[in-house]
Structures are given as structure tokens and as C-alpha cells.
RODO-743220 format. One record per residue (C-alpha): residue in one letter; x negated, y negated, z negated. Coordinates in pm, whole numbers, padded with zeros to 5 digits, always signed. Layout:
<rs>
AXYZ/...
</rs>
This chain:
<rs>
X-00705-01069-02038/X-00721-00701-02045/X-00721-00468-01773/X-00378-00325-01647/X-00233-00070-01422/X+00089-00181-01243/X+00301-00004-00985/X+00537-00184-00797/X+00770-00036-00490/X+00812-00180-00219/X+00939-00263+00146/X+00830-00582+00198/X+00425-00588+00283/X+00389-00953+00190/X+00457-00817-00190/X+00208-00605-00219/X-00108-00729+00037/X-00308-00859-00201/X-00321-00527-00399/X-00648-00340-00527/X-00521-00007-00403/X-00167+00047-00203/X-00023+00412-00180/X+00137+00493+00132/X+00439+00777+00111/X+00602+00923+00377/X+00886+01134+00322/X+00770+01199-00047/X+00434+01263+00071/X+00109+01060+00030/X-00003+00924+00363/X-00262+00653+00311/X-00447+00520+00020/X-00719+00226+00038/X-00639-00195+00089/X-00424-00370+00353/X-00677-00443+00565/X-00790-00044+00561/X-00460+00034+00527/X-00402-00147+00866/X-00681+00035+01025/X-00641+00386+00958/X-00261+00414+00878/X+00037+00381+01126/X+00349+00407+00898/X+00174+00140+00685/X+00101-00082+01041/X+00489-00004+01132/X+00622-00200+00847/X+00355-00456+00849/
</rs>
């Protein structure tokens, strides 16, 4: 299977946890970029909805 690029919004962590790469936005502003478990780390509006 080929290689794809998907982007998917949403509220709901459990959707998108197992992602490559998650983009956090804030206000229409990037915020965080990297994996859950980074994400967790190094980003509180990701940890608030988490």
C-alpha cells in the first residue's frame, strides 16, 4: 500500500493517539508538533484535553 498523508480534526485524543505527527493549534496558532507521548511532555493545551 502506498504512502499517504491524512489530516483529520479533532477533539477527542483517543482519535488521533496513535498518529505519526499531531499538530497542536491554539487560537489559530501552532502550539506543539511531535507524538502523544511528546506531545504529553512538552505541551499543556495538548495535556488539558488529554
Amino acid at each position: 500500500m502506498p504512502e499517504a498523508t491524512y489530516l483529520i480534526i479533532a477533539q477527542r485524543v483517543s482519535t488521533i493517539m496513535n498518529a505519526d505527527q499531531i499538530i497542536v493549534m491554539d487560537q489559530g496558532h501552532i502550539v506543539g508538533i511531535g507524538t502523544h507521548t511528546s506531545l504529553m511532555q512538552t505541551s499543556p493545551v495538548y495535556r488539558q484535553f488529554a
